[in-house]
PQR file with spaces between the fields and no chain letter, atoms N, CA, C, O and H, PARSE charges and radii, in Angstrom:
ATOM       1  N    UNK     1     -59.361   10.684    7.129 -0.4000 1.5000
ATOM       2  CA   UNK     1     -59.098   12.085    6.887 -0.0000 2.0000
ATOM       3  C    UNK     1     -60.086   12.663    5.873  0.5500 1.7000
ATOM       4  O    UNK     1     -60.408   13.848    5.952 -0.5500 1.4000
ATOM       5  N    UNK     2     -60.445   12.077    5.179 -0.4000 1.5000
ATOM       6  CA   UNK     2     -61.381   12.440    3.754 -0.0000 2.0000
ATOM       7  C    UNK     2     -62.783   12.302    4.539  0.5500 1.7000
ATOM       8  O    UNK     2     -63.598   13.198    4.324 -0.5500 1.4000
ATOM       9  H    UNK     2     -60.184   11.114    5.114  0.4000 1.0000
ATOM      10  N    UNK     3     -63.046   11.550    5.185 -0.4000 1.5000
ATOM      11  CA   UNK     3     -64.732   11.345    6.008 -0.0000 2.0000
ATOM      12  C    UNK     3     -64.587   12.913    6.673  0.5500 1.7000
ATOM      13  O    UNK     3     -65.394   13.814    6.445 -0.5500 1.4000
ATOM      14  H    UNK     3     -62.383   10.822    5.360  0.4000 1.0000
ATOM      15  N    UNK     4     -63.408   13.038    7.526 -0.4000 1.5000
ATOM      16  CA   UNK     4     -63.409   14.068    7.986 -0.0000 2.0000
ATOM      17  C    UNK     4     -63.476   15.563    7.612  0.5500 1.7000
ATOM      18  O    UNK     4     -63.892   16.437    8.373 -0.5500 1.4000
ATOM      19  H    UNK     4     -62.752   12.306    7.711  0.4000 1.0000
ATOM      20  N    UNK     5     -63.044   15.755    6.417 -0.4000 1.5000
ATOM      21  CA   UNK     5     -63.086   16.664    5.820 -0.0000 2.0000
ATOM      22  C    UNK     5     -64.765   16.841    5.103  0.5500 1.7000
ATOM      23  O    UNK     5     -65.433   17.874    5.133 -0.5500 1.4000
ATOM      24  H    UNK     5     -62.706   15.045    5.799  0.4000 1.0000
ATOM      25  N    UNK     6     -65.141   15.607    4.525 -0.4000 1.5000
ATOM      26  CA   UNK     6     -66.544   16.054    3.920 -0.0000 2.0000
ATOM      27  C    UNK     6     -67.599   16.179    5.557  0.5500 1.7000
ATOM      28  O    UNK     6     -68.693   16.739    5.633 -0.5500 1.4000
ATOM      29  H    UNK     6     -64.598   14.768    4.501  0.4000 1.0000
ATOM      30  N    UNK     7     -66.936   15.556    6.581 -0.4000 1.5000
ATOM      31  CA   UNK     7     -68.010   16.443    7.629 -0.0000 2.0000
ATOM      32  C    UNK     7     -68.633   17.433    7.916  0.5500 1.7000
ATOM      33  O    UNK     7     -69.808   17.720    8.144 -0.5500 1.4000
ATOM      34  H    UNK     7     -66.047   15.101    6.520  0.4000 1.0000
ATOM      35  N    UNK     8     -66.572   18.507    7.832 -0.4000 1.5000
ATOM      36  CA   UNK     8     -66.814   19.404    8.290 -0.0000 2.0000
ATOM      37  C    UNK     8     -67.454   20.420    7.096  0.5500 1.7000
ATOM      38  O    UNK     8     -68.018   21.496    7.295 -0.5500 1.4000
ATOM      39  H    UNK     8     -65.618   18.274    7.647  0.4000 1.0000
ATOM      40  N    UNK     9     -67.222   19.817    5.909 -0.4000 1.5000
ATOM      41  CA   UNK     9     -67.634   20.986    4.775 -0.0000 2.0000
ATOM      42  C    UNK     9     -69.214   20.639    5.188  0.5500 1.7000
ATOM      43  O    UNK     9     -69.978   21.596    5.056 -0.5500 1.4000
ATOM      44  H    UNK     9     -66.764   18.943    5.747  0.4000 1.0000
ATOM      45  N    UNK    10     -69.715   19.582    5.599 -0.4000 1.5000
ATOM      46  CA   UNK    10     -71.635   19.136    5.306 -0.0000 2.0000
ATOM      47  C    UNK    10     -71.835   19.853    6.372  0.5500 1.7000
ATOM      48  O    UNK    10     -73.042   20.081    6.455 -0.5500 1.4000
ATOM      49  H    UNK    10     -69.095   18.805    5.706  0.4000 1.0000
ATOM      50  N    UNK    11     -71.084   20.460    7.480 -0.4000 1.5000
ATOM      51  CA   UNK    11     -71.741   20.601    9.068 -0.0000 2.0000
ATOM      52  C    UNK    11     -71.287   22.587    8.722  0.5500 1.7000
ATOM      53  O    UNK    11     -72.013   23.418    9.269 -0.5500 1.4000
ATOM      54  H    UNK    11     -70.104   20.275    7.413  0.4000 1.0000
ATOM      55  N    UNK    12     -70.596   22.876    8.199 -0.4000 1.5000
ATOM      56  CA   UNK    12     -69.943   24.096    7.341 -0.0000 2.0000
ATOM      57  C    UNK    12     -71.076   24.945    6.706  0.5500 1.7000
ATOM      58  O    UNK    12     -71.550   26.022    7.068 -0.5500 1.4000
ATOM      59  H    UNK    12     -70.007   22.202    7.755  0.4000 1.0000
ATOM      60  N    UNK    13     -71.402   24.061    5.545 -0.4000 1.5000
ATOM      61  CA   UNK    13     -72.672   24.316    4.725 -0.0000 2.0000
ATOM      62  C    UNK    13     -73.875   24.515    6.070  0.5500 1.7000
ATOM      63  O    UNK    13     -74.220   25.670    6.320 -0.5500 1.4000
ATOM      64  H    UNK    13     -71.018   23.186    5.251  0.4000 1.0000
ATOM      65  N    UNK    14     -74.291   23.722    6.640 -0.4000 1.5000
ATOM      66  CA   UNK    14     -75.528   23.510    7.403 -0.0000 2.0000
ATOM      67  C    UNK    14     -75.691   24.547    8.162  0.5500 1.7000
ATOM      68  O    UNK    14     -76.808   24.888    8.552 -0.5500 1.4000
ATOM      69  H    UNK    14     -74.010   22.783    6.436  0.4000 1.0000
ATOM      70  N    UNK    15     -74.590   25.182    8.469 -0.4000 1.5000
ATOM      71  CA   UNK    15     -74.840   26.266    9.507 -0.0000 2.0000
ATOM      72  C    UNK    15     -74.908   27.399    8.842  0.5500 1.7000
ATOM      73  O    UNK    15     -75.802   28.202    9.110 -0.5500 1.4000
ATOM      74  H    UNK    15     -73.683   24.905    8.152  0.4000 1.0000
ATOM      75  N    UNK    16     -74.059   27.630    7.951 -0.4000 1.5000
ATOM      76  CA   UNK    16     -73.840   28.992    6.838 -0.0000 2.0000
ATOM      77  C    UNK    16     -75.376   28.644    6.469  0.5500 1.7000
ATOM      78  O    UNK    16     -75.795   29.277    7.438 -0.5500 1.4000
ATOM      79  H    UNK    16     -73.332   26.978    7.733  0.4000 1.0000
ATOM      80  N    UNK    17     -76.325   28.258    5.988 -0.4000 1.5000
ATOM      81  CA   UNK    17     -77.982   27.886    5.481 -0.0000 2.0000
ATOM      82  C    UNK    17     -78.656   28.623    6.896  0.5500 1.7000
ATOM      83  O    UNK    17     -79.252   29.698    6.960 -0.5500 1.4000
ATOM      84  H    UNK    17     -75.985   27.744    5.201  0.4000 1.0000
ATOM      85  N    UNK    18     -78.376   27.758    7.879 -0.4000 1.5000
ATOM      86  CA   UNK    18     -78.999   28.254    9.428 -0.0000 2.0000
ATOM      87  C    UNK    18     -79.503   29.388    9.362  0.5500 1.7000
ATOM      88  O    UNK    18     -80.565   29.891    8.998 -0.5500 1.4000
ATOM      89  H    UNK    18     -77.892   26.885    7.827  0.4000 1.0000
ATOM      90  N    UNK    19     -78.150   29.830    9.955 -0.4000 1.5000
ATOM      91  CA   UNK    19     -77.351   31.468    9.945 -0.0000 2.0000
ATOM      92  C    UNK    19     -78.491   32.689    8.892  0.5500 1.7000
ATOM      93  O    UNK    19     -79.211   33.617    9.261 -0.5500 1.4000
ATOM      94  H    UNK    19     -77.286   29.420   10.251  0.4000 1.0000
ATOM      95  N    UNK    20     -78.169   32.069    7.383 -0.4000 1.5000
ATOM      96  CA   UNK    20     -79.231   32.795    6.415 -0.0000 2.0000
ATOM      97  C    UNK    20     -80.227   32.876    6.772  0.5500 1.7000
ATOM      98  O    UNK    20     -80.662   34.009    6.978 -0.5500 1.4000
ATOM      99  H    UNK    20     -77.584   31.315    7.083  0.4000 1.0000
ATOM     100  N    UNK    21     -81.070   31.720    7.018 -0.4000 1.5000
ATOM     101  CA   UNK    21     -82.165   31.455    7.128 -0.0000 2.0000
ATOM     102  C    UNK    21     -82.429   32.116    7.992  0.5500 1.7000
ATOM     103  O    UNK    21     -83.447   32.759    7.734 -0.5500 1.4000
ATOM     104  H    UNK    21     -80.716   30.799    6.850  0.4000 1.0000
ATOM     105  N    UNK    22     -81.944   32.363    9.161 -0.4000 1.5000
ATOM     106  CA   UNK    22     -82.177   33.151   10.500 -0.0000 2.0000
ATOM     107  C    UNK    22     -82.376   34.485   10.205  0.5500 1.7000
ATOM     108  O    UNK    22     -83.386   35.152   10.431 -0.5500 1.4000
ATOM     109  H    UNK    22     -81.118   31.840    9.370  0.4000 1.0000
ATOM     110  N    UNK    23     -81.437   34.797    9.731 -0.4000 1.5000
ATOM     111  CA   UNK    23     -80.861   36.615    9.136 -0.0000 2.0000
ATOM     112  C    UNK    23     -82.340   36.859    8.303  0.5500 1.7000
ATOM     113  O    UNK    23     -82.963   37.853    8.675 -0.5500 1.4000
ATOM     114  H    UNK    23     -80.617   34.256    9.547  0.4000 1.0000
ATOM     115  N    UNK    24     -82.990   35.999    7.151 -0.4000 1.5000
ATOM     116  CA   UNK    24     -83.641   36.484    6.704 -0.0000 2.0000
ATOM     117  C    UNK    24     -85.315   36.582    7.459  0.5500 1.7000
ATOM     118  O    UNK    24     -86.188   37.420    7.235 -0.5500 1.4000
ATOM     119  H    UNK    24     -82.484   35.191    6.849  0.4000 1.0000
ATOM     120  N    UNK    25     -85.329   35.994    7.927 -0.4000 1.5000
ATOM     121  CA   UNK    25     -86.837   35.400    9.028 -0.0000 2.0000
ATOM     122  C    UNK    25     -86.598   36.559    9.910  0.5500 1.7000
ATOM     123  O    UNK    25     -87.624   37.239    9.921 -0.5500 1.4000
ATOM     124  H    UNK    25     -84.620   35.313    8.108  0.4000 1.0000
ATOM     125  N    UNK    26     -85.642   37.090   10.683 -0.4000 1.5000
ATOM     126  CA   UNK    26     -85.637   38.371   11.118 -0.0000 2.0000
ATOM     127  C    UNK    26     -85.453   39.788   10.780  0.5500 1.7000
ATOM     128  O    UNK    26     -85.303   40.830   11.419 -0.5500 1.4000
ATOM     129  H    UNK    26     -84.809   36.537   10.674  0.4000 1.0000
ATOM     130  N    UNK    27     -85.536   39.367    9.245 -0.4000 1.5000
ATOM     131  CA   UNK    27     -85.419   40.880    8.593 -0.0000 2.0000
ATOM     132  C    UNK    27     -86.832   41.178    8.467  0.5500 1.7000
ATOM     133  O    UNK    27     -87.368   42.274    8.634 -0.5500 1.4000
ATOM     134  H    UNK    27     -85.658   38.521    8.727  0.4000 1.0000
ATOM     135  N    UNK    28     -87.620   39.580    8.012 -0.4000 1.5000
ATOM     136  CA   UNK    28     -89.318   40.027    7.257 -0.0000 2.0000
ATOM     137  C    UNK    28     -89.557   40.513    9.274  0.5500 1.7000
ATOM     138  O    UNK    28     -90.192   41.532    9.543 -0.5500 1.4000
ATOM     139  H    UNK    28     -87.185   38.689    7.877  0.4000 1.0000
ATOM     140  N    UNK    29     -89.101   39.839   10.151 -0.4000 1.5000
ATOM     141  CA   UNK    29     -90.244   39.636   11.467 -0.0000 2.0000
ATOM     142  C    UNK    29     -90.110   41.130   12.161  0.5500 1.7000
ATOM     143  O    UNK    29     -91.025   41.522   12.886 -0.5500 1.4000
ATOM     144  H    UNK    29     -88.585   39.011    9.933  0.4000 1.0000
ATOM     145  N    UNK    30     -88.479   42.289   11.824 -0.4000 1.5000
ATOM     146  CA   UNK    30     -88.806   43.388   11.915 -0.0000 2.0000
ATOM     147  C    UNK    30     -89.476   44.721   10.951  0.5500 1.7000
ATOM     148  O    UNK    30     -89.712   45.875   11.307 -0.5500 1.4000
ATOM     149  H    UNK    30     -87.736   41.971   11.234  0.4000 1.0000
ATOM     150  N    UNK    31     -89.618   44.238    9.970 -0.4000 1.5000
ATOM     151  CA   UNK    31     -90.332   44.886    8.821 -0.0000 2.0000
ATOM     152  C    UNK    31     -91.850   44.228    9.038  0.5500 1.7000
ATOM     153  O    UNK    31     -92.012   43.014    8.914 -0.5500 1.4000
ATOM     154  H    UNK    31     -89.426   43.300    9.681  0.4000 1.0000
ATOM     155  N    UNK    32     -93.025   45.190    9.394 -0.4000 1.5000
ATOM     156  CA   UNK    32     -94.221   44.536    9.066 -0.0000 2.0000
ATOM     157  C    UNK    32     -94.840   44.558    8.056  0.5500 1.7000
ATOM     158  O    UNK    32     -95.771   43.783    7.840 -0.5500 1.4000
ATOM     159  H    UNK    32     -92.894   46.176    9.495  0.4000 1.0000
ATOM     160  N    UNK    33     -94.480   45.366    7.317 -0.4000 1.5000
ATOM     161  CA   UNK    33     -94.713   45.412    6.001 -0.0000 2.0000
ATOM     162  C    UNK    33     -94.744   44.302    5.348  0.5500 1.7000
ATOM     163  O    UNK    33     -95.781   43.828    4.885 -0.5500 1.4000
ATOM     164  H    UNK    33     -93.723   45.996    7.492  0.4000 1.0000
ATOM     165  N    UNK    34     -92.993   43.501    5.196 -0.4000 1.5000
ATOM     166  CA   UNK    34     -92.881   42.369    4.931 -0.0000 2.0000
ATOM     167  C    UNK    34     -93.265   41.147    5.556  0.5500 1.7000
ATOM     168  O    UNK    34     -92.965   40.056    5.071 -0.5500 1.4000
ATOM     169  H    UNK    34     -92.150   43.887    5.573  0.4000 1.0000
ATOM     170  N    UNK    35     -93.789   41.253    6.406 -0.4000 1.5000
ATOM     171  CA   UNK    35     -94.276   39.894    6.930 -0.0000 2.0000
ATOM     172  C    UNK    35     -95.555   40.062    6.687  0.5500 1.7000
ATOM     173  O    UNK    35     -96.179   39.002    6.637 -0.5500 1.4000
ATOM     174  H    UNK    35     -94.034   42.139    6.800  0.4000 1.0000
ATOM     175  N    UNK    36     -96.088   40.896    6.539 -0.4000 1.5000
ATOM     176  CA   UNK    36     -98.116   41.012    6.314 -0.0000 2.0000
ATOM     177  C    UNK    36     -97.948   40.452    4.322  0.5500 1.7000
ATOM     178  O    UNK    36     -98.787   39.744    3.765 -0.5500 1.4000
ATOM     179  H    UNK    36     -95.581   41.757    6.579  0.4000 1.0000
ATOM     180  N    UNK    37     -96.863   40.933    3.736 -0.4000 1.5000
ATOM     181  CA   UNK    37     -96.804   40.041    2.473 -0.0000 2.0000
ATOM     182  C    UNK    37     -96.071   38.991    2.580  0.5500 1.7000
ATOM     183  O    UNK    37     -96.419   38.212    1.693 -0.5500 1.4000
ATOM     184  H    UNK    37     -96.182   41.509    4.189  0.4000 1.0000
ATOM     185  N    UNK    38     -95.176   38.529    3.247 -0.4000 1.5000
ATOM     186  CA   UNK    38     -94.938   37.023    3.285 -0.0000 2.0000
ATOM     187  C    UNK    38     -95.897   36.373    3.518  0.5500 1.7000
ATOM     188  O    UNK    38     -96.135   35.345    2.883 -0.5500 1.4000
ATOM     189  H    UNK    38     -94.894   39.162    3.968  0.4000 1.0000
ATOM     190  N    UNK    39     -96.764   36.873    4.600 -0.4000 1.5000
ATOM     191  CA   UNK    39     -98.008   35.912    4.949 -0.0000 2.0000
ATOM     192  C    UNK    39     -98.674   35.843    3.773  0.5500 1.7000
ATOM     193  O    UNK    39     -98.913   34.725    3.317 -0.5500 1.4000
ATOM     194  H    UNK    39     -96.570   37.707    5.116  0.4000 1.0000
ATOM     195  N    UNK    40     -99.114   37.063    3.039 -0.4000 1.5000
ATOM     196  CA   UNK    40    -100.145   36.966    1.641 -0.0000 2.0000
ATOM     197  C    UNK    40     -99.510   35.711    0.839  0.5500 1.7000
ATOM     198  O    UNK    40    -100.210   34.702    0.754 -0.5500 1.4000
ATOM     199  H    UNK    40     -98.919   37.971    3.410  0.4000 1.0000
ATOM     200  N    UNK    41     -98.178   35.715    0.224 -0.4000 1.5000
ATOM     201  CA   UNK    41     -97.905   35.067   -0.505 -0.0000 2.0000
ATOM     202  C    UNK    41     -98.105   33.548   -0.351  0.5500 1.7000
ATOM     203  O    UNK    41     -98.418   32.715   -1.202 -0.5500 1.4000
ATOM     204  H    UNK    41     -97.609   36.535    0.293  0.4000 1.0000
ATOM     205  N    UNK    42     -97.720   33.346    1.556 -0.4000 1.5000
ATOM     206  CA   UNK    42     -98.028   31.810    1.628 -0.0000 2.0000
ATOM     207  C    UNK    42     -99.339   31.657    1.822  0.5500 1.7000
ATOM     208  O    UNK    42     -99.546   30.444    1.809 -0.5500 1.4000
ATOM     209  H    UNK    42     -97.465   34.022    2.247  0.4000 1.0000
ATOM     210  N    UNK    43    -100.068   32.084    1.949 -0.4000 1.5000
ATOM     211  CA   UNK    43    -101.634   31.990    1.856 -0.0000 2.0000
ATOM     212  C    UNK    43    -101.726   31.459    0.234  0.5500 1.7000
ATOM     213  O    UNK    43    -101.741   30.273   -0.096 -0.5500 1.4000
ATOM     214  H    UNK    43     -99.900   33.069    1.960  0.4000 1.0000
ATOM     215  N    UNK    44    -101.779   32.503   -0.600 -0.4000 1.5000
ATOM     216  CA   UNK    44    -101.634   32.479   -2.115 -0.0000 2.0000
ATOM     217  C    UNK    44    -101.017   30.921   -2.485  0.5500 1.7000
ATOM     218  O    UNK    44    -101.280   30.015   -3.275 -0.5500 1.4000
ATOM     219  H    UNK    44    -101.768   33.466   -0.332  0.4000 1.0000
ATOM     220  N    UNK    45    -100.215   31.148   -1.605 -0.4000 1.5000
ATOM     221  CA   UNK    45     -99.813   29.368   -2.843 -0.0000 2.0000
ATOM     222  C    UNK    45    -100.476   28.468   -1.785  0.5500 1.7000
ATOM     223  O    UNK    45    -100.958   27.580   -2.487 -0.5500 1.4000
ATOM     224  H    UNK    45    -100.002   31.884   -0.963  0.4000 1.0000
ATOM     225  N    UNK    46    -100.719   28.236   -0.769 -0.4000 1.5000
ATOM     226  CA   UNK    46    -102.034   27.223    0.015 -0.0000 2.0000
ATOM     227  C    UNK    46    -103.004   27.480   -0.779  0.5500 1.7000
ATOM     228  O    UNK    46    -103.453   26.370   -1.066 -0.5500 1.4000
ATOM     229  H    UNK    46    -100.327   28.958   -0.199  0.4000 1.0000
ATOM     230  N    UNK    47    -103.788   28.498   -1.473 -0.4000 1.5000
ATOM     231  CA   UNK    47    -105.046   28.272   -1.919 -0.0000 2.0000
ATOM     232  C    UNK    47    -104.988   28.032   -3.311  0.5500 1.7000
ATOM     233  O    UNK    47    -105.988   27.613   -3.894 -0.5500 1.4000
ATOM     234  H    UNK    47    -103.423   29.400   -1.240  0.4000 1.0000
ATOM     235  N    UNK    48    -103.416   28.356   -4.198 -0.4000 1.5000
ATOM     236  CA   UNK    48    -103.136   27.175   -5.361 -0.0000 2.0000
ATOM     237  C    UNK    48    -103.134   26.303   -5.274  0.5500 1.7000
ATOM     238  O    UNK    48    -103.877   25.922   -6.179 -0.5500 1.4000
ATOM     239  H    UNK    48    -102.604   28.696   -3.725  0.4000 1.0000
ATOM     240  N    UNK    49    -102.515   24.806   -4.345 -0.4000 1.5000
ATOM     241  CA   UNK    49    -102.123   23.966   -4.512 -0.0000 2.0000
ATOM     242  C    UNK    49    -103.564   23.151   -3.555  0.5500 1.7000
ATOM     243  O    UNK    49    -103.519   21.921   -3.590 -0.5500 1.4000
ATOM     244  H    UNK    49    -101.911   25.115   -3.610  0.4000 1.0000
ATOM     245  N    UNK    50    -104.739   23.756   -2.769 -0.4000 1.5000
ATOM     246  CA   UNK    50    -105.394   23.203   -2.576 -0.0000 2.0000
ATOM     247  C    UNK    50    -106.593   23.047   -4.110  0.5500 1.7000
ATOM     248  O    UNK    50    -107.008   21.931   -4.422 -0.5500 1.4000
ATOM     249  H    UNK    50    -104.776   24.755   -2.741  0.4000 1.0000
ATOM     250  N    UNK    51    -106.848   23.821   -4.602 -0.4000 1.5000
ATOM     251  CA   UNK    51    -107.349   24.226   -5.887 -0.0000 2.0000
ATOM     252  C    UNK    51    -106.710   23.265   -7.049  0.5500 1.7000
ATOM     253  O    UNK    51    -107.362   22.450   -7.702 -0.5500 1.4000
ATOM     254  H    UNK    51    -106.511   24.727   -4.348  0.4000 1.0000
ATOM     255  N    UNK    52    -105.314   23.520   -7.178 -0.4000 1.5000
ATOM     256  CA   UNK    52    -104.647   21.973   -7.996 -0.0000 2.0000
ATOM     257  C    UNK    52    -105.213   20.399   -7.126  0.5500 1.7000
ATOM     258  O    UNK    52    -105.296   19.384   -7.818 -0.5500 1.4000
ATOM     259  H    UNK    52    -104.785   24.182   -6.648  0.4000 1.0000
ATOM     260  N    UNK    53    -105.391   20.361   -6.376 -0.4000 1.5000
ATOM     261  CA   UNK    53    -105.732   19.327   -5.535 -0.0000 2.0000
ATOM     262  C    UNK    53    -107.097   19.055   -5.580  0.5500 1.7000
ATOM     263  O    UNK    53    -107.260   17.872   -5.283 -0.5500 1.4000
ATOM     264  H    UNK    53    -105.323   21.185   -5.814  0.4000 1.0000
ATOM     265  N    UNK    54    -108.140   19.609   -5.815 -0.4000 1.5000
ATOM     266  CA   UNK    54    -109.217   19.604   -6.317 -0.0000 2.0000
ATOM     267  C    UNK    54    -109.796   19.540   -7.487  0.5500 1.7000
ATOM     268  O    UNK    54    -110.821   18.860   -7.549 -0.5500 1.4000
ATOM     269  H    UNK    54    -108.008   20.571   -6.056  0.4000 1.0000
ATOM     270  N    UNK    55    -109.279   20.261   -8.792 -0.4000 1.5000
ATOM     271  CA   UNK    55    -109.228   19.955  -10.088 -0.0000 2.0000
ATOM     272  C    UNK    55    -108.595   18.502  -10.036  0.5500 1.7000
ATOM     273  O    UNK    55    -109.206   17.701  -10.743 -0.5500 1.4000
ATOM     274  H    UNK    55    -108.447   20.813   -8.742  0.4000 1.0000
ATOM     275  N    UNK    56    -107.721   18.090   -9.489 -0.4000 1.5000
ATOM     276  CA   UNK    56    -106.926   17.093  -10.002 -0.0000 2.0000
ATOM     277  C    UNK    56    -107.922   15.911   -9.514  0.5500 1.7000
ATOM     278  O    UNK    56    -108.080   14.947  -10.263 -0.5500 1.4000
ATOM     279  H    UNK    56    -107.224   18.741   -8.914  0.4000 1.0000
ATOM     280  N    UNK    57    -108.385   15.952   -8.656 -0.4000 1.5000
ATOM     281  CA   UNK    57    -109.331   14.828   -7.831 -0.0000 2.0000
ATOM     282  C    UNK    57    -110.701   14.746   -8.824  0.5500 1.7000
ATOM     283  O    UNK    57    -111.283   13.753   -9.262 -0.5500 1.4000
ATOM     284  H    UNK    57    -108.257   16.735   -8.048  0.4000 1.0000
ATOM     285  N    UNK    58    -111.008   16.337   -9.022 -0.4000 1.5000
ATOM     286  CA   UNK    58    -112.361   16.103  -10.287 -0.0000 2.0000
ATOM     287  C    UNK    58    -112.293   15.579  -11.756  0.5500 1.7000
ATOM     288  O    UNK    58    -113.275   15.220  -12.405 -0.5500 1.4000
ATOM     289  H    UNK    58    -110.535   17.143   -8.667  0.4000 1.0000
ATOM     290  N    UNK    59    -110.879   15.585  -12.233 -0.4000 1.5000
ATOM     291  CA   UNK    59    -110.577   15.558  -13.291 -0.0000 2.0000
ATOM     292  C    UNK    59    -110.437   13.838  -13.288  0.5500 1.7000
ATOM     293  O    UNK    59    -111.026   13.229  -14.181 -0.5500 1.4000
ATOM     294  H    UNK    59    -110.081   15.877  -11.706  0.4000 1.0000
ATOM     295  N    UNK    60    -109.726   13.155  -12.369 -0.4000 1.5000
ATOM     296  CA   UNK    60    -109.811   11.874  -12.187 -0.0000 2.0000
ATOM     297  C    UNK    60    -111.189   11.335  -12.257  0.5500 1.7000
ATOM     298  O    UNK    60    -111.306   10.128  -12.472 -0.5500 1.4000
ATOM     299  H    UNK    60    -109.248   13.650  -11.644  0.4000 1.0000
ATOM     300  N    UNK    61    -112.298   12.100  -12.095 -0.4000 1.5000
ATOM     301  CA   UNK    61    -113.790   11.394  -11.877 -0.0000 2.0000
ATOM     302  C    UNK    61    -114.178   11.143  -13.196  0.5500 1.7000
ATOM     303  O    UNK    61    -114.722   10.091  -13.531 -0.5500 1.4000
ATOM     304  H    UNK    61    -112.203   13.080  -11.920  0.4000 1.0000
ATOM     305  N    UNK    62    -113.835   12.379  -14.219 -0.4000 1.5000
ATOM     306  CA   UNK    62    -113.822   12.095  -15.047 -0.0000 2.0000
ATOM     307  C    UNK    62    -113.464   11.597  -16.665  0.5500 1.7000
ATOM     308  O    UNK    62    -113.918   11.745  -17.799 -0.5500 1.4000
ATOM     309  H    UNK    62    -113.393   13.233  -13.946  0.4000 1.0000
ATOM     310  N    UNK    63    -112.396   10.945  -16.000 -0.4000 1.5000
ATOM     311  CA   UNK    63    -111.503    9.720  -16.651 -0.0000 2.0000
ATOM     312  C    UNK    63    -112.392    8.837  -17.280  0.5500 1.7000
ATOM     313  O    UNK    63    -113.177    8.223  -16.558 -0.5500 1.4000
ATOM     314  H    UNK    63    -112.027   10.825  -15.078  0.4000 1.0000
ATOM     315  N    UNK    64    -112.423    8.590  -18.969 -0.4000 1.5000
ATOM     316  CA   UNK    64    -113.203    7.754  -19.142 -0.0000 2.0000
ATOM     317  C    UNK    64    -112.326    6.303  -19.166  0.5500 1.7000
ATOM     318  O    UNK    64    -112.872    5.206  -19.283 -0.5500 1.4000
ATOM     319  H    UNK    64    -111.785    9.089  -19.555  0.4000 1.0000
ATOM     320  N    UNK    65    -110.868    6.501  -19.036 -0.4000 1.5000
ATOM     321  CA   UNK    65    -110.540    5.070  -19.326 -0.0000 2.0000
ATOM     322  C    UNK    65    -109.367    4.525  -18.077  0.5500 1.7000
ATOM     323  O    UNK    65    -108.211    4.125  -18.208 -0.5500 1.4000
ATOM     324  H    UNK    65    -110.424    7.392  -18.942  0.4000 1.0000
ATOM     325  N    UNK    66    -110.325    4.730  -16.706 -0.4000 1.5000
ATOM     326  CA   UNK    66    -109.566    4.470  -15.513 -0.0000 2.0000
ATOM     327  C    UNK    66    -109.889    2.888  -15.481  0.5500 1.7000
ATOM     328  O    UNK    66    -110.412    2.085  -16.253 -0.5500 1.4000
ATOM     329  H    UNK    66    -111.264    5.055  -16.600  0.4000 1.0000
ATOM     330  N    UNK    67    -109.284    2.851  -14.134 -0.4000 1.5000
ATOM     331  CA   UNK    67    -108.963    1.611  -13.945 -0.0000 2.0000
ATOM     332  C    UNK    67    -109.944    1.295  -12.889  0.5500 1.7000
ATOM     333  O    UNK    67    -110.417    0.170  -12.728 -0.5500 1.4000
ATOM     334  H    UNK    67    -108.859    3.504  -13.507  0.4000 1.0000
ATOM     335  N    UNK    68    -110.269    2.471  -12.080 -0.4000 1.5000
ATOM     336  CA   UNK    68    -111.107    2.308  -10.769 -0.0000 2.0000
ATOM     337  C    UNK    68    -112.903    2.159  -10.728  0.5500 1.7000
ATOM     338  O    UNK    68    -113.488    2.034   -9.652 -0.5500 1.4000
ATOM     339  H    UNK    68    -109.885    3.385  -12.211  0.4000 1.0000
């Protein structure tokens, strides 16, 4: 009875998330406004975290007390 109950709350939760997730992906996809800046923003953090990814790789080169 208790397995059963935390099912239905995990399968409960999962769909209520869905559901959101859905609602909001079709609010930006009829607003173009908002989707020409959703796109900016995920662009924006792809060209942070490739940039952290590059400092971080140069910064390792110059490690004076690596191991490699």
């Amino acid at each position: 009875m208790k397995e059963a109950g935390l099912y239905l709350i995990i399968a409960g939760v999962a769909l209520f998330i869905i559901v959101f997730i859905g609602k909001i992906i079709s609010f930006i996809a009829n607003n173009p406004m908002l989707g020409i800046a959703t796109l900016a923003i995920i662009a924006g953090v792809f060209l942070l975290l490739l940039n952290m990814i590059k400092e971080n790789k140069e910064a390792k080169k110059d490690e004076p007390f690596s191991r490699d």
